[in-house]
C-alpha positions in Angstrom: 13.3 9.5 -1.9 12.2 9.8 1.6 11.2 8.1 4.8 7.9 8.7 5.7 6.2 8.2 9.7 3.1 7.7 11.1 2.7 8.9 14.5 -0.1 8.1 16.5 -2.6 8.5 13.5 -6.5 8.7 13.4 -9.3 9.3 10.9 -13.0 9.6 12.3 -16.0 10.4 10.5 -18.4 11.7 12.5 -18.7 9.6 15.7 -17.1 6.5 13.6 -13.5 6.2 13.8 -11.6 4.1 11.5 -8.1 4.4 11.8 -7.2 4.2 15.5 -4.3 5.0 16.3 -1.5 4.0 13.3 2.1 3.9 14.1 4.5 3.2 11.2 7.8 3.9 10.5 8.9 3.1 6.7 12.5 3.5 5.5 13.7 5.6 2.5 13.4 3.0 -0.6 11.6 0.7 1.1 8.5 -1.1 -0.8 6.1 -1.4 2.3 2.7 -3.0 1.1 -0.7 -2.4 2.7 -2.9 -5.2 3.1 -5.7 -6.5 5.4 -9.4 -7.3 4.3 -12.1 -5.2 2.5 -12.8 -2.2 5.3 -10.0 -2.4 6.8 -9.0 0.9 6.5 -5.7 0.6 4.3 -6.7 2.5 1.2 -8.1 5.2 3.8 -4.9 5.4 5.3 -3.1 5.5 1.7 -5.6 8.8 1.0 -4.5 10.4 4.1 -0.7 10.1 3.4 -1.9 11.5 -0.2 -3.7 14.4 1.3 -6.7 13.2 0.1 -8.7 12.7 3.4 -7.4 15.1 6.9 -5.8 13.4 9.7 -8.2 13.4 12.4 -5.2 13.3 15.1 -1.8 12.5 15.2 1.3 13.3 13.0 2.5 12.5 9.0 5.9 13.2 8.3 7.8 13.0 4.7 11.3 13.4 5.4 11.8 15.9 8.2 8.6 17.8 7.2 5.2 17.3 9.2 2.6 17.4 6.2 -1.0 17.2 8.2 -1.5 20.5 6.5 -0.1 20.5 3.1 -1.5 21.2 0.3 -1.2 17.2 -1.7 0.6 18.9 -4.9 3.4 20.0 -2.5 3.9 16.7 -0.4 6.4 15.4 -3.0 3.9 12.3 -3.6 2.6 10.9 -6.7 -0.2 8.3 -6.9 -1.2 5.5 -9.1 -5.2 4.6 -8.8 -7.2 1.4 -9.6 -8.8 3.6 -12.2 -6.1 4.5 -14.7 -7.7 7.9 -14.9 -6.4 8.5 -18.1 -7.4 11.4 -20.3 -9.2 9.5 -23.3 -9.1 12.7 -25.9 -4.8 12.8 -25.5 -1.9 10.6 -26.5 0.1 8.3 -24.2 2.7 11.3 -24.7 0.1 13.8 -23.9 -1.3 11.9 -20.4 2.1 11.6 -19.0 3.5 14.7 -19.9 0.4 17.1 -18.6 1.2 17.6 -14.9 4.4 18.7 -15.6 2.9 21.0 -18.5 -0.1 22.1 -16.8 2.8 22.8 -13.7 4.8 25.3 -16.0 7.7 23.3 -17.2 9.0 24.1 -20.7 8.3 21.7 -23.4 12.1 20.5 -24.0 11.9 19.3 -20.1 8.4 18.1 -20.6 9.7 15.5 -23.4 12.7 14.3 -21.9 11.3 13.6 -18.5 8.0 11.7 -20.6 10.8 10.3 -22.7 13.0 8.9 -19.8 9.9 7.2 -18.2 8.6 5.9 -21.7 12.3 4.3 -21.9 11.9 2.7 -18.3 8.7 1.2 -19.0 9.1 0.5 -22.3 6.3 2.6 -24.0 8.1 3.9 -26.9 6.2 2.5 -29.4 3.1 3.8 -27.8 3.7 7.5 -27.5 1.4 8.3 -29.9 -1.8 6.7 -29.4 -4.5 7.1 -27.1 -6.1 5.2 -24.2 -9.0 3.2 -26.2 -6.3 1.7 -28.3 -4.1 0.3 -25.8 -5.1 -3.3 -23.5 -5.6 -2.8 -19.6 -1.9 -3.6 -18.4 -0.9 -0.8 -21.5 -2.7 1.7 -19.8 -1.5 0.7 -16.1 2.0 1.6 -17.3 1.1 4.7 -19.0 -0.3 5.4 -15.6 2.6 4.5 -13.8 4.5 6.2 -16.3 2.6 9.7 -15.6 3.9 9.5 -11.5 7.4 8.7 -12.6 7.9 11.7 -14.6 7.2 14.0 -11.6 10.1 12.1 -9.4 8.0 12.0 -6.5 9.9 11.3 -2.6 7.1 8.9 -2.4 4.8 6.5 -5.0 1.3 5.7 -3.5 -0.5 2.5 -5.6 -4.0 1.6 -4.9 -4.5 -1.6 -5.8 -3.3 -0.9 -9.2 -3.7 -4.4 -10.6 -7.1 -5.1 -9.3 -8.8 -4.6 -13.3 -6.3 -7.1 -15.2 -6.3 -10.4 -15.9 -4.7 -13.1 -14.0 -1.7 -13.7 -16.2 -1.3 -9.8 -16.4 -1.4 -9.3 -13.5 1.6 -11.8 -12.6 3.4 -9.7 -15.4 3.1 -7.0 -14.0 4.0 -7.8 -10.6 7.4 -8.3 -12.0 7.2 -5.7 -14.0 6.5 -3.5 -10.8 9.1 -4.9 -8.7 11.7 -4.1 -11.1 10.8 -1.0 -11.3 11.2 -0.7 -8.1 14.6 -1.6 -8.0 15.3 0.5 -11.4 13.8 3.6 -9.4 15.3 2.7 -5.8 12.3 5.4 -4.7 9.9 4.7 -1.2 6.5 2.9 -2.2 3.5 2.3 0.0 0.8 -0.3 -2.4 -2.1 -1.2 -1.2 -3.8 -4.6 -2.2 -6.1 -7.2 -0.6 -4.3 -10.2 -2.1 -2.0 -11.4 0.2 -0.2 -13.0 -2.5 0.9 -9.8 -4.1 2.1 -8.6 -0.6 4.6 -11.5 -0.4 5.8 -11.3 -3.5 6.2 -7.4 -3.7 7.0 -6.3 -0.6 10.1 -5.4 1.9 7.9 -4.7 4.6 4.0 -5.7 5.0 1.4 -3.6 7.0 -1.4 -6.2 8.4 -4.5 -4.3 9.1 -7.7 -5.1 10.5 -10.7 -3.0 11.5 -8.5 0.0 11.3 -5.2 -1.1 13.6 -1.8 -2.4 12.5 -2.0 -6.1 13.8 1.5 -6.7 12.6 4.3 -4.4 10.2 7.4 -6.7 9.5 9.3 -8.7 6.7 6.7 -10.9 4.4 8.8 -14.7 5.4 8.9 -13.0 9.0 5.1 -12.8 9.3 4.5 -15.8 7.5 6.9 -17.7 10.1 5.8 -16.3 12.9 2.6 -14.2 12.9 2.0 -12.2 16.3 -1.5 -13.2 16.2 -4.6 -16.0 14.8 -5.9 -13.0 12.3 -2.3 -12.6 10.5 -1.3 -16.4 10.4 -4.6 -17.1 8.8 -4.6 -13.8 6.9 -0.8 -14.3 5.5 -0.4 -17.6 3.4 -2.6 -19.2 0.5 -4.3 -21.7 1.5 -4.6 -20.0 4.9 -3.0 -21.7 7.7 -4.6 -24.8 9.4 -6.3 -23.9 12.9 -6.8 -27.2 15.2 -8.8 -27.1 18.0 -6.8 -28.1 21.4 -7.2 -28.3 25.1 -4.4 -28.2 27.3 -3.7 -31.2 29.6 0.0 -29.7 31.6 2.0 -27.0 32.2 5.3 -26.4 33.0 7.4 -23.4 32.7 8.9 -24.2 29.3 6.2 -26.3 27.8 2.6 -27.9 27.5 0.7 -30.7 27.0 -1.7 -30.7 24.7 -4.9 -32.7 23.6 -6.1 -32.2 19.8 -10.6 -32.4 20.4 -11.4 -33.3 17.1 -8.2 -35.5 15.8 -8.8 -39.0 17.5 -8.0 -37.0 21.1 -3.9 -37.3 19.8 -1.6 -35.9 23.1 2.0 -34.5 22.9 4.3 -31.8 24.3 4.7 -28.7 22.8 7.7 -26.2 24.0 6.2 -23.1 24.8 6.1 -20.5 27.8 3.8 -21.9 29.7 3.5 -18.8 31.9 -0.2 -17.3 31.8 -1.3 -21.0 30.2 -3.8 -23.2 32.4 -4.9 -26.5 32.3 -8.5 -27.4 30.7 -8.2 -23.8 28.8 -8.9 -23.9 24.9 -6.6 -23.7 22.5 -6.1 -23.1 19.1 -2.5 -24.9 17.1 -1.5 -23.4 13.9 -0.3 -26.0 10.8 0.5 -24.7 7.6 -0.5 -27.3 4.3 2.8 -27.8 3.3 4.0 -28.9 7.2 1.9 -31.9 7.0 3.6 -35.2 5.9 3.7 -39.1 6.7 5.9 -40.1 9.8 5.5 -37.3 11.9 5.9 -36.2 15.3 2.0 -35.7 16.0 -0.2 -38.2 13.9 -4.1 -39.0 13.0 -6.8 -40.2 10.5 -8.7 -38.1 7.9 -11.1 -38.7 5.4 -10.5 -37.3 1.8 -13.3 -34.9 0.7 -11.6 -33.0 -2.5 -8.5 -32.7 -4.3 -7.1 -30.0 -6.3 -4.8 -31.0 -8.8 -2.5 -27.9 -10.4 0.4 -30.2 -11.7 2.8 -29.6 -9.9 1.2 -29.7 -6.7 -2.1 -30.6 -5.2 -4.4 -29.8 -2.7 -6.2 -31.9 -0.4 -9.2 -31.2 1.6 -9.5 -33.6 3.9 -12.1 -34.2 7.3 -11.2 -35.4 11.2 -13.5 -37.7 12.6 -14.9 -34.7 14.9 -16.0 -33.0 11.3 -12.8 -30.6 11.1 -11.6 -29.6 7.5 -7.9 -29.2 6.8 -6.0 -27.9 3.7 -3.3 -30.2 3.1 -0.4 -29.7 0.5 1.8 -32.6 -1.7 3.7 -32.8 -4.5 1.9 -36.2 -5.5 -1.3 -36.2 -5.0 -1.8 -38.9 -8.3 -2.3 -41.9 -5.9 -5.2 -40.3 -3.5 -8.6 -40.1 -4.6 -11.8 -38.7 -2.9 -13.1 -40.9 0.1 -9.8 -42.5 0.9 -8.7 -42.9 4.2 -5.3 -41.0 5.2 -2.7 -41.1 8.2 -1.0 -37.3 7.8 0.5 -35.6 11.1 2.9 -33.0 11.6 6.6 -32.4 13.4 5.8 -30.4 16.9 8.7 -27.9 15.8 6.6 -26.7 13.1 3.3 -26.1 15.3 2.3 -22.7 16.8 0.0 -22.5 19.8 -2.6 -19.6 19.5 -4.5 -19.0 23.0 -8.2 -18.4 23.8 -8.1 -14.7 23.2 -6.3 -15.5 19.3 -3.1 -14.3 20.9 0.4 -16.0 19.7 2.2 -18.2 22.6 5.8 -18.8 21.8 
């Protein structure tokens, strides 16, 4: 396994550039998931680690080795698609062994390395039949399984679970990070579900429009996101944003007026330095920090509710026509069009300024 850096890294084509200018740092054995919204540029970056698209400018490094200009085959990477690009005329055996065939190995090696990954992923009862016969997460592990037996430095995924089923895909989100574990080997995954990031990952890469808004630990950026764009993006529901204008400032705090939420005032302790009275804010609250007897209280009207047993959903209205997501274990006793006092505790709040920009 190997560390793997990003220096400084671009992709254009033509005049539009999308990648501009990437700087990431992952640790050997680290599971470090890519994840932002459709055209963000995160599978474009995965495909220029692979060697699949050139580095416009800047540096890749695997290990100690630069590799702008090496060949893919030789960048000690293997790469799992969203297609499972199996070959449909060859057995399980057959797809997983052929790189290493096709490569020169002998046939003794050739079994026990397909063997050895056939144990790890539990396809031994599969060896012998082909792709057509086999159900979707089946053939994602033969896939898998055909990377593993090359013992790449590196495993590339992208979005590998984006064809299965909701239950499957759970599955094999556990199946995955075990494997991990198992394998102790660097992976980069790229996914637009923010769910699988949190759950997968060591490390997350937040993109957006082609630049890393935040890289860090998946409870670090859900606790406390750099900017608007990841504490909305990071979190399902998405984070609460409340509109706000600021009253005061002092050096260590501010006091704040909530526009559409019955005008409600209080103090929030933040740097105040570069905050000024009148300008517009933006406070962050996630579902689950809302409660009864609170800090910071108002009225909303219930709209919806979502019940999913243990927990529900409620999507409730301010006065001034603002929606919230709110989260409770015991949603049983509310119904649509009831009339709710909810607030929040202040410590829980995060202040987002005018330009989307965290204030802490």
């Amino acid at each position: 396994m190997s560390n793997l850096k990003l220096s400084e890294v671009r992709k254009s084509f033509g005049s539009l550039e999308v990648i501009k200018g990437v700087d990431l740092d992952i640790e050997s054995g680290e599971f470090v998931v890519f994840v932002g919204p459709s055209g963000c540029g995160k599978s474009t970056l995965l495909r220029m680690i692979a060697g699949l698209e050139d580095i416009t400018v800047g540096e890749l490094h695997i290990g100690d080795v630069q590799m702008n200009d090496v060949d893919p085959s030789k960048r000690g990477i293997a790469m799992v698609f969203q297609s499972y690009a199996l070959y449909p005329h060859m057995t399980v055996r057959q797809n997983m062994g052929f790189a290493l065939k096709f490569g020169g190995m002998g046939k003794a090696d050739v079994a026990k390395q397909v063997q050895d990954a056939a144990d790890i992923l539990g396809l031994d009862e599969l060896l012998d039949r082909k792709p057509a016969t086999l159900s979707g997460g089946q053939r994602q592990r033969v896939a898998i399984g055909r990377a593993i037996v090359r013992h790449p430095d590196v495993f590339l995924f992208d979005e590998p679970l984006s064809n299965l089923d909701a239950e499957l895909r759970v599955h094999m989100r556990v199946e995955l990070a075990r494997l991990h574990k198992q394998l102790a080997t660097t992976i980069i995954y790229v996914t637009h579900d923010q769910v699988e990031a949190m759950t997968l990952a060591d490390k997350i890469v937040v993109l957006r429009d082609g630049i890393v808004e935040q890289f860090g630990k998946p409870l670090e950026l859900y606790d406390d996101p750099d900017n608007k764009f990841v504490a909305g993006f990071i979190g399902s529901p998405k984070m609460n944003f409340l509109n706000a204008v600021i009253l005061k400032v002092s050096a260590t705090s501010c006091n704040l007026k909530l526009i559409d939420f019955n005008e409600v005032s209080f103090d929030l302790p933040v740097n105040g330095d570069g905050l000024a009275v009148g300008a517009q804010v933006s406070i962050g609250i996630r579902p689950e920090h809302f409660t009864q007897n609170a800090d910071v209280e108002f009225s909303l009207t219930v709209d919806l509710l979502e019940h999913l047993g243990g927990q529900s959903f409620i999507y409730a209205r301010s006065d001034g026509n603002e929606t919230l997501v709110l989260e409770t274990q015991d949603g049983r006793n509310i119904k649509n069009g009831d009339r709710i006092n909810v607030g929040f505790d202040k410590k829980l709040a995060l202040l987002f300024d005018a330009n989307d920009m965290r204030v802490r």
